[in-house]
C-alpha positions, 0 to 999 in steps of 0.5 A: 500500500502507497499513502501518507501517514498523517498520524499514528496512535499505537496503544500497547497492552502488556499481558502482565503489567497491563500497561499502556503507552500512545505514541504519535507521529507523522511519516511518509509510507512511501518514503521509508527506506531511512526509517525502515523500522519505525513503521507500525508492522515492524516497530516490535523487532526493536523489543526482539534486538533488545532480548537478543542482544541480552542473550549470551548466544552469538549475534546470527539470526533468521527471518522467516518471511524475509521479502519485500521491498523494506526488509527488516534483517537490515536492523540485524545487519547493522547492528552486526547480526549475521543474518538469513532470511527466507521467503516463499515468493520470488517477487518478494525477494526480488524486492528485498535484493533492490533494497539491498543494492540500493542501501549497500545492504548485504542482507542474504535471502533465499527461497524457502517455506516457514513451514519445512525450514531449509536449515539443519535441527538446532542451527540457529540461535535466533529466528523471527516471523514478522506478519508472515503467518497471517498468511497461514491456515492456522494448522500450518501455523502450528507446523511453522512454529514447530518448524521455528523450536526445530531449527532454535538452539537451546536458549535460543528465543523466536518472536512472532506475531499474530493478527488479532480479531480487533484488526480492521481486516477481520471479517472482509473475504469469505470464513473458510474455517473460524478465524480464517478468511479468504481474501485478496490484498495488494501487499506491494504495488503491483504484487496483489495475493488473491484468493489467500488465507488469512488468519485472526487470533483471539488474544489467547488464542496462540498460546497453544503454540507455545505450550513447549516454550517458554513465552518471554513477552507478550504483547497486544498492539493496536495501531490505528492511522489516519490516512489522508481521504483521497487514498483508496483505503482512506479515513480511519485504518486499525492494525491490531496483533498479538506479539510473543517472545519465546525461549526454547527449553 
């Protein structure tokens, strides 16, 4: 999606301490190669640097999901992570490969499926799914998180979020299971996923996932936008997922 930003209220719900911060700012979407990270999807990854850099494990991490044409791995790189991603689209990856040339980026990304990871039992100490599994029934999920503890070393910890029900986009398409939603989404300009499942998450709906984990975080985020009134999806705009921290153990 290509618009302007005029505002952003981000409401954050901490599971234990039932906290709650507002954050606003102004930005341009289609400007964002400098500020990657500070966009609403993947403002959660600073929390996950932040754990991952008070781990003892050496700094080398995985995406599952890894495409598109503002990858975050680029936040790892340049705090000097050894970085992989993966992603099952081709046209995604071509994104991230024209990122990477033009920020001087080197920011490795293969072709590989989250669920049936192309890396060997134990081979990784960190791996995120970033708005990836939105995309999944909810029995590939389990796969994929299994996939994720697979490939995770000892004490090695995940991060990956969920789509809520308080999403904006919950409801639109055809139920083809509860929760799960045929729908059709422009997710780059010119790159348009018709017909695909997407999946909403009660709060505690996920936390089967991670029965044999140890959840670290997790957070409720709400982010509503106010995009200027002549863009297609314009007016009032509300994001909404449920994002975990997990060790393995």
């Amino acid at each position: 999606m290509t618009c302007r930003v005029s505002a952003v209220l981000a409401k954050s719900f901490s599971f234990k301490h039932q906290s709650t911060h507002v954050v606003r700012r102004t930005s341009k979407v289609t400007e964002m190669k400098p500020f990657i990270l500070s966009h609403p999807l993947v403002r959660p990854l600073y929390g996950f640097l932040r754990e991952c850099n008070e781990s003892p494990l050496e700094k080398e991490i995985l995406d599952c999901g890894a495409g598109g044409n503002y990858p975050p791995l680029a936040l790892f790189r340049e705090q000097g992570y050894r970085v992989v991603g993966i992603d099952s689209t081709l046209e995604q990856i071509q994104l991230a490969r024209e990122f990477c040339r033009e920020t001087n980026l080197n920011v490795p990304i293969m072709l590989g499926d989250i669920r049936n990871i192309p890396f060997r039992d134990e081979s990784m100490n960190f791996v995120y799914s970033v708005n990836t599994v939105c995309h999944l029934s909810k029995k590939d999920t389990a796969t994929a998180v299994q996939e994720i503890r697979r490939v995770l070393k000892n004490e090695g910890l995940c991060f990956v979020n969920f789509v809520s029900v308080d999403d904006c986009w919950f409801g639109r398409g055809k139920e083809v299971s509860p929760g799960e939603f045929l729908q059709e989404e422009e997710w780059y300009s010119g790159i348009t996923k018709e017909g695909h499942i997407c999946s909403y998450y009660e709060d505690t709906e996920p936390d089967a996932y991670f029965e044999a984990f140890e959840v670290i975080r997790k957070e409720k985020r709400i982010t509503e936008l106010v995009i200027e009134k002549n863009h297609p999806e314009g007016g009032g705009w509300q994001m909404a997922d449920i994002c975990y921290t997990a060790k393995k153990v």
